[in-house]
C-alpha positions in Angstrom: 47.4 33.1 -86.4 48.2 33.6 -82.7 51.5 32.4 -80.9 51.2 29.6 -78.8 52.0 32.1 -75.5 48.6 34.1 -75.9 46.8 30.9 -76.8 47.4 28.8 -73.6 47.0 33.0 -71.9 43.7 33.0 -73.4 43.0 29.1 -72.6 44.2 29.6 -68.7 41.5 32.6 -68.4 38.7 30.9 -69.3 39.1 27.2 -67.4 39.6 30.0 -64.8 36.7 31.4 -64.9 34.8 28.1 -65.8 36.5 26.6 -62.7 35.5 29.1 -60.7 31.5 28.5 -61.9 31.8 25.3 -60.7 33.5 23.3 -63.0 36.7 20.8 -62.3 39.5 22.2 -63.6 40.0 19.4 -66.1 36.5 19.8 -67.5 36.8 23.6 -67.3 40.4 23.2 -69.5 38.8 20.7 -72.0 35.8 23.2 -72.5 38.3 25.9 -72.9 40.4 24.3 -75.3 36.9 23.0 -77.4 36.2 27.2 -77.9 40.0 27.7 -78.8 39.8 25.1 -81.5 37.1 26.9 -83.2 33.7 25.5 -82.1 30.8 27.5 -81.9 29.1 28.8 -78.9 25.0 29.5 -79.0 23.8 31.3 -76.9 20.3 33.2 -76.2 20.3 36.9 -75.6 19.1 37.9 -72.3 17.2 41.2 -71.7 15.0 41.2 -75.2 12.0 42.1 -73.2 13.3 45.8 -71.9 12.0 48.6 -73.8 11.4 48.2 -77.6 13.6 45.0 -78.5 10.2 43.2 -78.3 9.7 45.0 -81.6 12.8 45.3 -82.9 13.0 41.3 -82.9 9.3 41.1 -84.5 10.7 43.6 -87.4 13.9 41.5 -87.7 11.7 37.9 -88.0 9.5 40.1 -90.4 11.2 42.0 -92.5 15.3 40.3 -92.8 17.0 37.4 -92.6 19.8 36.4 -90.7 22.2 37.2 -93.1 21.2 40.6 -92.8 21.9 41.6 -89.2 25.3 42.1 -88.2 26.0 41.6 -84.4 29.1 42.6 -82.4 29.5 42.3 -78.3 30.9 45.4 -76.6 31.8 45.5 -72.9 29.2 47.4 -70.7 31.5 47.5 -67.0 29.3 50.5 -66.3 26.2 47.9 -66.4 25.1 48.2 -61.7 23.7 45.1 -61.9 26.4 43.0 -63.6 30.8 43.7 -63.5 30.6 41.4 -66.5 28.2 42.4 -68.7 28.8 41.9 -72.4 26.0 43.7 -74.2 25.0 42.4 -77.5 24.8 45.0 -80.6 23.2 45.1 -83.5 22.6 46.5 -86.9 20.5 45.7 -90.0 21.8 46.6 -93.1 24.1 49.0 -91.9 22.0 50.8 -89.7 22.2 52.9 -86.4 23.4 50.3 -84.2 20.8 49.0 -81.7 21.7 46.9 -78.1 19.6 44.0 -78.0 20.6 42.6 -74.8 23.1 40.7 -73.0 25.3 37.7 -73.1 23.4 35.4 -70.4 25.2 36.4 -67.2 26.9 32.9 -66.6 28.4 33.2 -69.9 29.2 36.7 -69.6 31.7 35.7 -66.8 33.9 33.7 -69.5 33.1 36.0 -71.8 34.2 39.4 -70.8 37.7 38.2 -69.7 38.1 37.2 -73.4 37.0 41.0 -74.6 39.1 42.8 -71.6 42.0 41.5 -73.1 41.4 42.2 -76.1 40.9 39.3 -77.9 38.2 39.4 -80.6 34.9 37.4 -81.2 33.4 35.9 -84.3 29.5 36.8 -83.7 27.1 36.0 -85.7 22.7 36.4 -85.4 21.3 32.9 -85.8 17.8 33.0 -85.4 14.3 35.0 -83.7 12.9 32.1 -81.6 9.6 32.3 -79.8 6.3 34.3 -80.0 4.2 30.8 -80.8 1.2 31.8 -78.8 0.0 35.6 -78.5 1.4 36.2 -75.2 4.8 34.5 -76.0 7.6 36.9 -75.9 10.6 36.7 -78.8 14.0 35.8 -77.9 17.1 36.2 -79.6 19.7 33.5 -80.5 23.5 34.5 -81.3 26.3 32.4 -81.8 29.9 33.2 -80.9 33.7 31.6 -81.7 37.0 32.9 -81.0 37.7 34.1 -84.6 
């Protein structure tokens, strides 16, 4: 369990960077202190259409379930297009790891000042949405909590 010092640390971050997004600062410190208390984020995964994670997410809906595919964030401050990317990582089974994506860029603000300090995620693949009609592309769904 974490002291009460890096909790209201960790709390002050994030209705930081939610203030700065546009939120009020009391809003921003009740969402903050919603995602301390344990409730889950979902989220999409942004950038499933670069390369081959088109089919990568067809063999996941295909062949796996959930259960299977472990996901874990790591930081990408290399990324040019983005200072706060969080790039979203996966393996099935405990294979080679493969990065799906992104955190969705407005998220990825919050998020990676939670990762540079350190703090860990709970990350877990929910679901392969999409591809209803034939030119439908698949999207990725994650969920995330402050574990």
């Amino acid at each position: 369990m974490r002291n009460i010092h890096t909790i209201r640390r960790i709390v002050a971050t994030m209705a930081n960077r939610l203030k700065k997004m546009g939120l009020t600062l009391s809003a921003a410190f009740k969402k903050a202190w919603s995602l301390i208390k344990g409730k889950a984020i979902e989220s999409k995964v942004a950038g499933v259409t670069k390369g081959n994670r088109q089919k990568a997410l067809h063999r996941i809906l295909t062949h796996y379930t959930p259960n299977q595919v472990r996901v874990w964030l790591e930081r990408d401050k290399a990324n040019l297009h983005d200072n706060n990317a969080v790039a979203v990582m996966i393996s099935v089974n405990n294979s080679k790891s493969y990065k799906i994506g992104y955190i969705p860029k407005n998220l990825a603000y919050v998020i990676s000042a939670i990762v540079d300090k350190g703090i860990s995620l709970k990350t877990t693949f929910k679901e392969v949405r999409g591809h209803y009609t034939r030119f439908m592309n698949y999207g990725a769904v994650i969920t995330l909590q402050l574990s």
